[in-house]
Gaussian input, Z-matrix of N, CA and C with variables (Angstrom, degrees):
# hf/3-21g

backbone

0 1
 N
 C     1     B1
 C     2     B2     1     A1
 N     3     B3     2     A2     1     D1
 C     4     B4     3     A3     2     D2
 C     5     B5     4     A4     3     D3
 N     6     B6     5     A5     4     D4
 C     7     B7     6     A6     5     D5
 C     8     B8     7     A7     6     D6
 N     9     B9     8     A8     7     D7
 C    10    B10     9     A9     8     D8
 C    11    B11    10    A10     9     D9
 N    12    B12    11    A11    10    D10
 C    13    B13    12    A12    11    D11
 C    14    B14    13    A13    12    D12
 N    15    B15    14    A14    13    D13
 C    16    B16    15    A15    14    D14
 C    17    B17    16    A16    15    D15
 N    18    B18    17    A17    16    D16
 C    19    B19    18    A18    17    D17
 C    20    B20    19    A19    18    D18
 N    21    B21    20    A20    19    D19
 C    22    B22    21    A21    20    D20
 C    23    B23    22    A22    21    D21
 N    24    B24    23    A23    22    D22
 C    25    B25    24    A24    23    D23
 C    26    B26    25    A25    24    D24
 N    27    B27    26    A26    25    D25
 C    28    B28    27    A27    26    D26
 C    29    B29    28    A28    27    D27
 N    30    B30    29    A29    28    D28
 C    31    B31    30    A30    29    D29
 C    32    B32    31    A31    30    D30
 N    33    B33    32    A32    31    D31
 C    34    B34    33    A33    32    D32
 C    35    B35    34    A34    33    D33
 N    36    B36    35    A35    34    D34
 C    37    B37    36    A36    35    D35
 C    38    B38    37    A37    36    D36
 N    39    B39    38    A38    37    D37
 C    40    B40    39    A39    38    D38
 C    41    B41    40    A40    39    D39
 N    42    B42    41    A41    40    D40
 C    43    B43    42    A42    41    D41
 C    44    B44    43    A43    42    D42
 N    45    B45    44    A44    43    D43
 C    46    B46    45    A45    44    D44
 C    47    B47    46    A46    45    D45
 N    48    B48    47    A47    46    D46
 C    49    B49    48    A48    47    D47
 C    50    B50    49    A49    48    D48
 N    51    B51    50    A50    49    D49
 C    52    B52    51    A51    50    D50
 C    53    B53    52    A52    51    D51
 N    54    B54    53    A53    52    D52
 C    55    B55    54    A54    53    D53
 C    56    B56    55    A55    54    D54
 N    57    B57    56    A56    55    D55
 C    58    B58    57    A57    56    D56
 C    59    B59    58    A58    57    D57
 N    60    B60    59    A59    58    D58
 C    61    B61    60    A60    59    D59
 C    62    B62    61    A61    60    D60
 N    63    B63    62    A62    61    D61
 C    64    B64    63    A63    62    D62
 C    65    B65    64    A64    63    D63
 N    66    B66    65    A65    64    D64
 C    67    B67    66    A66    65    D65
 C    68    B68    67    A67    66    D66
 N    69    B69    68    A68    67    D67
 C    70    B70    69    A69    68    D68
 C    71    B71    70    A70    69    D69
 N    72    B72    71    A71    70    D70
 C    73    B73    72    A72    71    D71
 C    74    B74    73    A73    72    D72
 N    75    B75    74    A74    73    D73
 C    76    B76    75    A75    74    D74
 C    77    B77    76    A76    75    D75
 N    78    B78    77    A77    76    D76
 C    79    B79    78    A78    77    D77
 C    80    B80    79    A79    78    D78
 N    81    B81    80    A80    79    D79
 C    82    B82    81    A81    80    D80
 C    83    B83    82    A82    81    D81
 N    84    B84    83    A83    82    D82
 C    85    B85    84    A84    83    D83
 C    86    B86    85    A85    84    D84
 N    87    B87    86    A86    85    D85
 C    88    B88    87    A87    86    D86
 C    89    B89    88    A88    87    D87
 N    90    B90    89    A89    88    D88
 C    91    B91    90    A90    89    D89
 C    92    B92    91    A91    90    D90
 N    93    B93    92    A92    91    D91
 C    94    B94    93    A93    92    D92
 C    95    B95    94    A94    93    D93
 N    96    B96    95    A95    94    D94
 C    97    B97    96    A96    95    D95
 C    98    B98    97    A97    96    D96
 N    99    B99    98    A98    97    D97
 C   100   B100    99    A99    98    D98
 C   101   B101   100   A100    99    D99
 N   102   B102   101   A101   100   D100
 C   103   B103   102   A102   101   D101
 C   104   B104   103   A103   102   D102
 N   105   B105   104   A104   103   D103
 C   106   B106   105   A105   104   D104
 C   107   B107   106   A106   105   D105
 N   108   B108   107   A107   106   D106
 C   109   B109   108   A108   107   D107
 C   110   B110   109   A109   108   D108
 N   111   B111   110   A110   109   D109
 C   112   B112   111   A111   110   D110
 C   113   B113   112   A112   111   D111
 N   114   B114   113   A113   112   D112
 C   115   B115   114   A114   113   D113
 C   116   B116   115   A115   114   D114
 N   117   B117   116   A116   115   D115
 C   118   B118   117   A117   116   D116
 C   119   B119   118   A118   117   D117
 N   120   B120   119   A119   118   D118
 C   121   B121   120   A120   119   D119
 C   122   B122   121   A121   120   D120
 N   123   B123   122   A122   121   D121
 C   124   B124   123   A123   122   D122
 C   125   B125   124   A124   123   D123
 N   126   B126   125   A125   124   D124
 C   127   B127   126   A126   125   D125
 C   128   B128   127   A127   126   D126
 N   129   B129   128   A128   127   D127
 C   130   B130   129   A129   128   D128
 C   131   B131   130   A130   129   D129
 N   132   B132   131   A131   130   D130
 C   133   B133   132   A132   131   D131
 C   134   B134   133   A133   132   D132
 N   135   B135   134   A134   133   D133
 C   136   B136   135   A135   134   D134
 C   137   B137   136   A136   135   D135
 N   138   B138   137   A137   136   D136
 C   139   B139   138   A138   137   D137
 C   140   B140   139   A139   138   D138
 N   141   B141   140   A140   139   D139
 C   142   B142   141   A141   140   D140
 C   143   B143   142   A142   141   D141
 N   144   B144   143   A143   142   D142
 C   145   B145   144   A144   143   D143
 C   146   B146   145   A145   144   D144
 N   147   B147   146   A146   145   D145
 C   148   B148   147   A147   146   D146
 C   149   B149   148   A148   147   D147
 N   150   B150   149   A149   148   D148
 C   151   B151   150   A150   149   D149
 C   152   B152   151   A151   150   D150
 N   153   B153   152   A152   151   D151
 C   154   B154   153   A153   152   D152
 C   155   B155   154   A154   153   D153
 N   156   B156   155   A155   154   D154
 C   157   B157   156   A156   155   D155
 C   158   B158   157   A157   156   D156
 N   159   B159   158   A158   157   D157
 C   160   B160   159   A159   158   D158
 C   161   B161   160   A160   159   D159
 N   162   B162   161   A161   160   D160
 C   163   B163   162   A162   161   D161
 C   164   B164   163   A163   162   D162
 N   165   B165   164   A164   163   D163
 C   166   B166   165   A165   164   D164
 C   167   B167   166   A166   165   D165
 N   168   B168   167   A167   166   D166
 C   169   B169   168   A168   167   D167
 C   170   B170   169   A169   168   D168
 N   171   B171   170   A170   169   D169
 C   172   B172   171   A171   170   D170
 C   173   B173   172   A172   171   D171
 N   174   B174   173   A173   172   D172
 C   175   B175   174   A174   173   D173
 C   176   B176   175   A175   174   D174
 N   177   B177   176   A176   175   D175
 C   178   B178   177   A177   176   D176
 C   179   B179   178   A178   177   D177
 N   180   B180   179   A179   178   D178
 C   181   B181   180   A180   179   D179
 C   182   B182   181   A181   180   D180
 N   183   B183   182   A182   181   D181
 C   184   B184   183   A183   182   D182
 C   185   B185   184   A184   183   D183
 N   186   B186   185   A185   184   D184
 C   187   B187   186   A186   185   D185
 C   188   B188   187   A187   186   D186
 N   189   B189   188   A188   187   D187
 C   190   B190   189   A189   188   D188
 C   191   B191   190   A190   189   D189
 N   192   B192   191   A191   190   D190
 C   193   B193   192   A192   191   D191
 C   194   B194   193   A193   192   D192
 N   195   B195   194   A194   193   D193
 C   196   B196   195   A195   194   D194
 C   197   B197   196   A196   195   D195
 N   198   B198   197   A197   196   D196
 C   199   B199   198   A198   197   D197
 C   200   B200   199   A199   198   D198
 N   201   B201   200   A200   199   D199
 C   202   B202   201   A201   200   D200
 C   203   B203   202   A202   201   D201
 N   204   B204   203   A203   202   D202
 C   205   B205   204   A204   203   D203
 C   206   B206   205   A205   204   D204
 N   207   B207   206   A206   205   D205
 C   208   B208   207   A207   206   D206
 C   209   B209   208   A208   207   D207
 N   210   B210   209   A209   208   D208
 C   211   B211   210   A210   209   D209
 C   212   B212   211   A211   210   D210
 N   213   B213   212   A212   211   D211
 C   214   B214   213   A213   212   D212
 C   215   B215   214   A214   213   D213
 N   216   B216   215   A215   214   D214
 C   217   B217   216   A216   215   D215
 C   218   B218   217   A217   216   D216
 N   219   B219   218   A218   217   D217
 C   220   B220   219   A219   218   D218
 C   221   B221   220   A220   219   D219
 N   222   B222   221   A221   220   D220
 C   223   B223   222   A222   221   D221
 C   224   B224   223   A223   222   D222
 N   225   B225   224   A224   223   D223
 C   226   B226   225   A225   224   D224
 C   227   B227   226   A226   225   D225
 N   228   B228   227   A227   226   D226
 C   229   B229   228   A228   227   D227
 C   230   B230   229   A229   228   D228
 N   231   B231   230   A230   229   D229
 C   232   B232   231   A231   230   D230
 C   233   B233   232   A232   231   D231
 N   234   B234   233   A233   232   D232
 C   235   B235   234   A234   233   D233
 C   236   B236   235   A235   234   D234
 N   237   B237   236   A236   235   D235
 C   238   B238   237   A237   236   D236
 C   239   B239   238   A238   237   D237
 N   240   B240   239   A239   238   D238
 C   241   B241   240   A240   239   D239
 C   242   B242   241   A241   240   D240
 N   243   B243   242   A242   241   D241
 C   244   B244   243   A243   242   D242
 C   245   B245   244   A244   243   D243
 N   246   B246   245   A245   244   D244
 C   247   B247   246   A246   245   D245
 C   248   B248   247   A247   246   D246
 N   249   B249   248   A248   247   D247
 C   250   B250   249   A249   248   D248
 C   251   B251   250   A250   249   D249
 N   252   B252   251   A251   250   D250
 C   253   B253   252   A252   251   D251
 C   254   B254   253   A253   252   D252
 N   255   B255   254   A254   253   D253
 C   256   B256   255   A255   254   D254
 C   257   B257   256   A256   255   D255
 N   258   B258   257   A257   256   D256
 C   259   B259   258   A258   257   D257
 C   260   B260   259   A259   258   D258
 N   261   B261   260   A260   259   D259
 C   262   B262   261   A261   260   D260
 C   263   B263   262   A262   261   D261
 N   264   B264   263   A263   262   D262
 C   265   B265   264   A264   263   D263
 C   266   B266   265   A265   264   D264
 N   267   B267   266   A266   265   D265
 C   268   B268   267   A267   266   D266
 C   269   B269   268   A268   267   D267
 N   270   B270   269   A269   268   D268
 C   271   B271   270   A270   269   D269
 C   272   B272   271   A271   270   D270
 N   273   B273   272   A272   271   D271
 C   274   B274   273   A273   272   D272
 C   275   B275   274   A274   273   D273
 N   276   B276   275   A275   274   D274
 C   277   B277   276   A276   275   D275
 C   278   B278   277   A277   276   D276
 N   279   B279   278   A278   277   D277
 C   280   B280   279   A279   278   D278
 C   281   B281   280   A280   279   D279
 N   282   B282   281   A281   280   D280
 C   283   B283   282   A282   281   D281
 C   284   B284   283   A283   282   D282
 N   285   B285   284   A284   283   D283
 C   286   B286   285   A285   284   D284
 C   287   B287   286   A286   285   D285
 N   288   B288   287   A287   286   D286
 C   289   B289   288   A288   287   D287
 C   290   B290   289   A289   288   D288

   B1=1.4302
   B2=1.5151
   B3=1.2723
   B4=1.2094
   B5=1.4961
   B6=0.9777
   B7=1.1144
   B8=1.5510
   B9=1.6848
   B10=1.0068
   B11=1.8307
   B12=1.4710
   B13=1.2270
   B14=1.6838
   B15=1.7150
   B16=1.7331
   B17=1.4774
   B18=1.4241
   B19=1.6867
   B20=1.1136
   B21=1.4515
   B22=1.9349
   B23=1.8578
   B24=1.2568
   B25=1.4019
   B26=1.2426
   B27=1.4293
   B28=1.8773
   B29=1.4783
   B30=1.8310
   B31=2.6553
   B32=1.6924
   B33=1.6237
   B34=1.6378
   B35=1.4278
   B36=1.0240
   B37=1.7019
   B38=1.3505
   B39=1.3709
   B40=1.6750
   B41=2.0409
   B42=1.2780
   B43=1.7466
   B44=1.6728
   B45=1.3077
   B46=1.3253
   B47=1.8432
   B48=1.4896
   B49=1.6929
   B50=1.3674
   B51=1.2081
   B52=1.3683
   B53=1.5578
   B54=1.2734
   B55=1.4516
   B56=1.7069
   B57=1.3980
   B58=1.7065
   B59=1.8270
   B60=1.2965
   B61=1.6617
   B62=1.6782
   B63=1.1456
   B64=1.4934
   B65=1.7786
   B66=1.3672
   B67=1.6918
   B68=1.3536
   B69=1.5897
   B70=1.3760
   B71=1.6396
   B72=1.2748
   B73=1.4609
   B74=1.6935
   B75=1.1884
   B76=1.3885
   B77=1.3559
   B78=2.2320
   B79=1.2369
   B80=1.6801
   B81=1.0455
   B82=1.6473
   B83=1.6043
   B84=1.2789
   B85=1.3574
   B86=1.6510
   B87=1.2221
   B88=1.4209
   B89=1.4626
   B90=1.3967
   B91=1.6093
   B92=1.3903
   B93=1.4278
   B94=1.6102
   B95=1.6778
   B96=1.3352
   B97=1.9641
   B98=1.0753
   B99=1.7990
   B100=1.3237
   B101=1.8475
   B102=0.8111
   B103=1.8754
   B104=1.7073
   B105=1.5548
   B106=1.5482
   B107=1.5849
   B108=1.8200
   B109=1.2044
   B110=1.3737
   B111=1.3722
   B112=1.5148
   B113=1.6102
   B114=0.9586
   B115=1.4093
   B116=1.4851
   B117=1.1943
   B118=1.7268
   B119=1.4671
   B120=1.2230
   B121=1.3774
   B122=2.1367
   B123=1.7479
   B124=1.7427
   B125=1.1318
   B126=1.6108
   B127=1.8889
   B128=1.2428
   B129=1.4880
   B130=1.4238
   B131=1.4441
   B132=1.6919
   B133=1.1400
   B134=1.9026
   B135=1.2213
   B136=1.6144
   B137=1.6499
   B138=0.9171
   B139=1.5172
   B140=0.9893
   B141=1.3224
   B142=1.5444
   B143=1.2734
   B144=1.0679
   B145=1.4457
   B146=1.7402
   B147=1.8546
   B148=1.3176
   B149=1.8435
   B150=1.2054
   B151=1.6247
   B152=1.3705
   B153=1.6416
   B154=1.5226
   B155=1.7141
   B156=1.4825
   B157=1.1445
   B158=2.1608
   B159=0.8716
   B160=1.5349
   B161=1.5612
   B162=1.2982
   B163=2.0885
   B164=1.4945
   B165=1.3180
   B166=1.2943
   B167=1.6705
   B168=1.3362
   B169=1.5617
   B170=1.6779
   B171=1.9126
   B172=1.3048
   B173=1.6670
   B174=1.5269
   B175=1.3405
   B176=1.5191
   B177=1.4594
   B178=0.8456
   B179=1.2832
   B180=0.9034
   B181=1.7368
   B182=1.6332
   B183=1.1867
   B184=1.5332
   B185=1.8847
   B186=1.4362
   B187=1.4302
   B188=1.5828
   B189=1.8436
   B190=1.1817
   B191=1.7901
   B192=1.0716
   B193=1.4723
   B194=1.8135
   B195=1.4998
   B196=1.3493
   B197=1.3565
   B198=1.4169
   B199=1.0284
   B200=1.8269
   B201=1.0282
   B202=1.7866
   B203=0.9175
   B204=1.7207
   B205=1.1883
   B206=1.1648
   B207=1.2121
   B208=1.7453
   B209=1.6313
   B210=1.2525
   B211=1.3342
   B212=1.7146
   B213=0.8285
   B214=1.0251
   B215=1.4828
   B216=1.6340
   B217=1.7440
   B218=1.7552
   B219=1.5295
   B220=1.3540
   B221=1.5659
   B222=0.9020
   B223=1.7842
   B224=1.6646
   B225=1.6901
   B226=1.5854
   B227=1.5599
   B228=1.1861
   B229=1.5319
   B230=1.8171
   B231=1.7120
   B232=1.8459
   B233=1.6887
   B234=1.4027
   B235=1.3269
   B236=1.9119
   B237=1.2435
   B238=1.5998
   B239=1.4350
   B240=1.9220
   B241=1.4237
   B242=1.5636
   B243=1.3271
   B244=1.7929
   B245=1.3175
   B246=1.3454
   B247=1.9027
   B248=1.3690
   B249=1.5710
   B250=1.5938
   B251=1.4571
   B252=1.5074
   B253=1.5873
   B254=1.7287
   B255=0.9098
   B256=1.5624
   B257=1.4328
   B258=1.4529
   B259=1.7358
   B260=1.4191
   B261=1.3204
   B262=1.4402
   B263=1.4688
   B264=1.1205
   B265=1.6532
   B266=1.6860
   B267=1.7373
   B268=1.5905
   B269=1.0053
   B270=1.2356
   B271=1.8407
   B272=1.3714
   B273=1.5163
   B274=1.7656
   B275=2.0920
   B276=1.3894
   B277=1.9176
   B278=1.0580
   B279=1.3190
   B280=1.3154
   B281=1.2797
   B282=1.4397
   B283=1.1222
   B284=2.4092
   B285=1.6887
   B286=1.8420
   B287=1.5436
   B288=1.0801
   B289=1.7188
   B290=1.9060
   A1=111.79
   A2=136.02
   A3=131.20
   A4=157.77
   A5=152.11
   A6=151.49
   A7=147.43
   A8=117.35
   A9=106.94
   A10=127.37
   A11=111.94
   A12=126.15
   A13=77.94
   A14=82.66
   A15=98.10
   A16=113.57
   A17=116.48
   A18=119.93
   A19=139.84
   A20=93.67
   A21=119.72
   A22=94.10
   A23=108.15
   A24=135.05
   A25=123.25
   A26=125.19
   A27=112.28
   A28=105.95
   A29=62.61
   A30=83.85
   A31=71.26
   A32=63.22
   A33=104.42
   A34=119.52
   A35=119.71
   A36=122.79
   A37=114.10
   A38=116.61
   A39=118.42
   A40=120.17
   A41=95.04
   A42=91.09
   A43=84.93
   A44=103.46
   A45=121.08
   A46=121.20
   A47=102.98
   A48=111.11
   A49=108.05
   A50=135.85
   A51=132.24
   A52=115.63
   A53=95.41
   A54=113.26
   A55=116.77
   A56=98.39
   A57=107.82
   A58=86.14
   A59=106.09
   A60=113.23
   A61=111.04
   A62=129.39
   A63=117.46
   A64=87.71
   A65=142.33
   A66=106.73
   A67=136.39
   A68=97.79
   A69=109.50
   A70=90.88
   A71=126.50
   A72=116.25
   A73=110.77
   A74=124.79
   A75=151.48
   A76=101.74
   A77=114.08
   A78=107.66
   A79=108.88
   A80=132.42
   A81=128.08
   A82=92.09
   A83=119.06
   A84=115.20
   A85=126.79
   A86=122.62
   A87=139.68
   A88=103.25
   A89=121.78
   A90=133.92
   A91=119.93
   A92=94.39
   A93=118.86
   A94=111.91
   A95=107.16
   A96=121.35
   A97=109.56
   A98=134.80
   A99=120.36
   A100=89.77
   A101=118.52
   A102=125.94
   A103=85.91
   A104=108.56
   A105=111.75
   A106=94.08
   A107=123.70
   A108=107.30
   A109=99.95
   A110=109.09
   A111=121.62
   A112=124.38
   A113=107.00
   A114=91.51
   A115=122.42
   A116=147.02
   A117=143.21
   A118=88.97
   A119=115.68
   A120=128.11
   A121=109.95
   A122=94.47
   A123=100.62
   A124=144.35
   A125=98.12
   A126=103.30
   A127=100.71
   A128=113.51
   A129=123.71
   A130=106.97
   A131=108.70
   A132=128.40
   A133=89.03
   A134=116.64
   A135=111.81
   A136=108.12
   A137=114.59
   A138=124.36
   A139=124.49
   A140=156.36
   A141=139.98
   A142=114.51
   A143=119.89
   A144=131.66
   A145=101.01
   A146=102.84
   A147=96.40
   A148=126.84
   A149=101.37
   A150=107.12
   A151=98.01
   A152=137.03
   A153=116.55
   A154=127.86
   A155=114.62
   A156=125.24
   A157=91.60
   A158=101.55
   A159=114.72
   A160=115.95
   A161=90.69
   A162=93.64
   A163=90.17
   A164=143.28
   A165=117.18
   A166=102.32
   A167=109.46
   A168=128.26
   A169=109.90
   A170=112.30
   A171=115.73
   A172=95.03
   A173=111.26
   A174=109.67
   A175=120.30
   A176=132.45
   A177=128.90
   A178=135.67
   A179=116.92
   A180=122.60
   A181=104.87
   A182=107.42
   A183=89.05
   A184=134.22
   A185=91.13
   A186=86.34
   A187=116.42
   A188=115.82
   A189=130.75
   A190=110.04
   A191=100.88
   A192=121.53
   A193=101.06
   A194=104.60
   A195=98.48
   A196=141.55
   A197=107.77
   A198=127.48
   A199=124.75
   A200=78.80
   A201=103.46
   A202=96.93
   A203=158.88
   A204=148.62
   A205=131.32
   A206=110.23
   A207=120.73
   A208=110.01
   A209=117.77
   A210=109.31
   A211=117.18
   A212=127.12
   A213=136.32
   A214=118.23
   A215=92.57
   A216=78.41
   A217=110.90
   A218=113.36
   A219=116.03
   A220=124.54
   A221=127.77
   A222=147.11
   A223=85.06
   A224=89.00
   A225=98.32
   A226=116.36
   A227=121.78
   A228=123.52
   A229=133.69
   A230=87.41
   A231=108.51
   A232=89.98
   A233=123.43
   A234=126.40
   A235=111.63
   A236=108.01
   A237=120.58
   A238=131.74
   A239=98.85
   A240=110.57
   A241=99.89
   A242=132.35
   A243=115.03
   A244=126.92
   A245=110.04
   A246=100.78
   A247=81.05
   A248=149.62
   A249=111.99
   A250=111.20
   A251=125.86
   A252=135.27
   A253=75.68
   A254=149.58
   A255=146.53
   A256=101.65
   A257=110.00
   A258=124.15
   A259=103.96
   A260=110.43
   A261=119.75
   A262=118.90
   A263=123.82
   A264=114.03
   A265=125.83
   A266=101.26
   A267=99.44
   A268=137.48
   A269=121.94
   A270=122.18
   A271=113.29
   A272=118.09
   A273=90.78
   A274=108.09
   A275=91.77
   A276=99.69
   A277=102.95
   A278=146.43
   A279=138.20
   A280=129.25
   A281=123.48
   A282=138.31
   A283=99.32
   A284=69.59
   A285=65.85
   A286=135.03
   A287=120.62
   A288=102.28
   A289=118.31
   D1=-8.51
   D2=122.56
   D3=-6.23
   D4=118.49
   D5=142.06
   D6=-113.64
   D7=165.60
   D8=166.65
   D9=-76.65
   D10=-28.84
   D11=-155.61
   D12=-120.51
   D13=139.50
   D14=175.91
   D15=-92.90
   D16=-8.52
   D17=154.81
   D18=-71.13
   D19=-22.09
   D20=-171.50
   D21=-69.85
   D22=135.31
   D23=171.20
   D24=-96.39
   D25=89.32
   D26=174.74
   D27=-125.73
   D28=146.72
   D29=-170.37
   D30=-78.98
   D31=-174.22
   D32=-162.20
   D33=-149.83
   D34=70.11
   D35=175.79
   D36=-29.00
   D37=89.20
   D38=167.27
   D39=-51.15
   D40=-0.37
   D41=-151.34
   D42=-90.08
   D43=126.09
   D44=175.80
   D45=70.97
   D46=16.03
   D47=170.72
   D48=-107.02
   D49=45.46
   D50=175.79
   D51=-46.47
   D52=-43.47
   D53=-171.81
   D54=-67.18
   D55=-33.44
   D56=-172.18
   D57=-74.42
   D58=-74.97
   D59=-178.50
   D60=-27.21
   D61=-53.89
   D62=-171.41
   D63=-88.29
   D64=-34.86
   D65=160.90
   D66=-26.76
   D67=-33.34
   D68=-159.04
   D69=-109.39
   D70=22.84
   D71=167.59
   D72=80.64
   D73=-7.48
   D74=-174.25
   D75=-83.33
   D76=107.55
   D77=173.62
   D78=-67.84
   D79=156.69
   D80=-169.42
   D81=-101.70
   D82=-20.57
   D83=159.15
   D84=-66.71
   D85=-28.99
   D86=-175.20
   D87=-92.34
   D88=-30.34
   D89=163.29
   D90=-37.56
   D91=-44.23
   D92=175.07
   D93=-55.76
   D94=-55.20
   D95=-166.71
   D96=-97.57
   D97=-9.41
   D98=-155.55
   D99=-138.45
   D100=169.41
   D101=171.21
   D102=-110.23
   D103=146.23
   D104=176.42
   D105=-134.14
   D106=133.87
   D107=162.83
   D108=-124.45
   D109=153.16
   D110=160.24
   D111=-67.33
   D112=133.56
   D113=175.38
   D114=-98.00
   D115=-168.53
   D116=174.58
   D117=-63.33
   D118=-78.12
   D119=-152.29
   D120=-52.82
   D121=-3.67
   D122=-162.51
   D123=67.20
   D124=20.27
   D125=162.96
   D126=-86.75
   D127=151.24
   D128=162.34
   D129=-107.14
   D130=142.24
   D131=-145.08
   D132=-134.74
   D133=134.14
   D134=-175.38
   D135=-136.08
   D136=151.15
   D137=169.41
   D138=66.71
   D139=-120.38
   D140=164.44
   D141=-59.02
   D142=-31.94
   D143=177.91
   D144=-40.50
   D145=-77.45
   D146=-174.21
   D147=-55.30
   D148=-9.89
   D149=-178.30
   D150=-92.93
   D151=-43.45
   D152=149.79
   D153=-32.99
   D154=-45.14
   D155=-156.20
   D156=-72.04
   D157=-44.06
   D158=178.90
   D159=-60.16
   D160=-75.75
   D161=-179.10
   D162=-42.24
   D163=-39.51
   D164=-140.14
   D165=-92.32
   D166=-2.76
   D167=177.04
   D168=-79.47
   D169=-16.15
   D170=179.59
   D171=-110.35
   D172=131.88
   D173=175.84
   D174=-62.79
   D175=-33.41
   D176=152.67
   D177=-59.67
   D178=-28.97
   D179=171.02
   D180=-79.48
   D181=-5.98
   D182=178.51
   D183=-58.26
   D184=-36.21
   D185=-172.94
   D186=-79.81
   D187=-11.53
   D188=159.92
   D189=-48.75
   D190=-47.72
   D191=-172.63
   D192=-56.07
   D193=-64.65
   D194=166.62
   D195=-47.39
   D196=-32.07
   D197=174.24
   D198=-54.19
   D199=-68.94
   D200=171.77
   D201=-60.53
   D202=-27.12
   D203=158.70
   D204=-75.40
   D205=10.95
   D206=172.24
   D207=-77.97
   D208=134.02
   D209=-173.86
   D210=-66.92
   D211=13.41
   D212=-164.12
   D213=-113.36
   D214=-40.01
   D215=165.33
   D216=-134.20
   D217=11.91
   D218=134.56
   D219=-23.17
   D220=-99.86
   D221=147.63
   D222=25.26
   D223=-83.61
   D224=-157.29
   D225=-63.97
   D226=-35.11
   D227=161.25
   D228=-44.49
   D229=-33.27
   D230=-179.05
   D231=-68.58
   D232=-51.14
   D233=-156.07
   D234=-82.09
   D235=-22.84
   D236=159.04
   D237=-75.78
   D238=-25.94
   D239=-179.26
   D240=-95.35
   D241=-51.59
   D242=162.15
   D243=-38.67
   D244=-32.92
   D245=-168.14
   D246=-104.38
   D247=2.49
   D248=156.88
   D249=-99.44
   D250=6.90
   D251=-175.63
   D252=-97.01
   D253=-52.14
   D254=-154.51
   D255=-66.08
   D256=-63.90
   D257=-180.00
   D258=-35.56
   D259=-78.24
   D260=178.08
   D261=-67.11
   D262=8.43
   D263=148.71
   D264=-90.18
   D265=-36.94
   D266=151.77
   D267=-83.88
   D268=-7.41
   D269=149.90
   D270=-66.77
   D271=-17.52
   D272=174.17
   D273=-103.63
   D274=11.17
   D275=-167.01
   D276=77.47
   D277=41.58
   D278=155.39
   D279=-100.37
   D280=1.66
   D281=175.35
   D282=-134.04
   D283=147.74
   D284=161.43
   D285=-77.66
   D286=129.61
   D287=-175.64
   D288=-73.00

């Protein structure tokens, strides 16, 4: 989870790192519902946040990025992006229904 380049982006297969995830302060349960990114500097950043933190790394996505960060319709995006991370965790049996 490292790098050389502080632009460079790498996933991270949660499936079977419980242990790395709560090192890093990361519930491995919340791993499941939320996207978490690290940043260079080593804050972890979760939930819309980290999908702000990203678009804003694509020049075009930037003003999307802004967007979604307006308090105004933040809120409502967190509450559209849980119940469709929810949907699609009990459609694959990975969550309890």
């Amino acid at each position: 989870m490292t790098s050389d380049s502080p632009n460079e982006v790498i996933w991270f297969d949660i499936t079977g790192h419980e242990n790395e995830l709560e090192r890093l302060g990361i519930d491995p349960q919340k791993a499941l519902t939320e996207l978490h990114v690290k940043t260079a500097d080593g804050q972890i950043i979760s939930e819309l946040g980290a999908y702000i933190v990203l678009m804003a790394r694509v020049p075009w996505l930037r003003p999307l990025a802004w967007l979604i960060g307006l308090p105004v319709i933040r809120p409502l995006l967190a509450r559209c992006y849980h119940w469709m991370v929810l949907k699609r965790l009990r459609q694959s049996g990975r969550w309890p229904k």
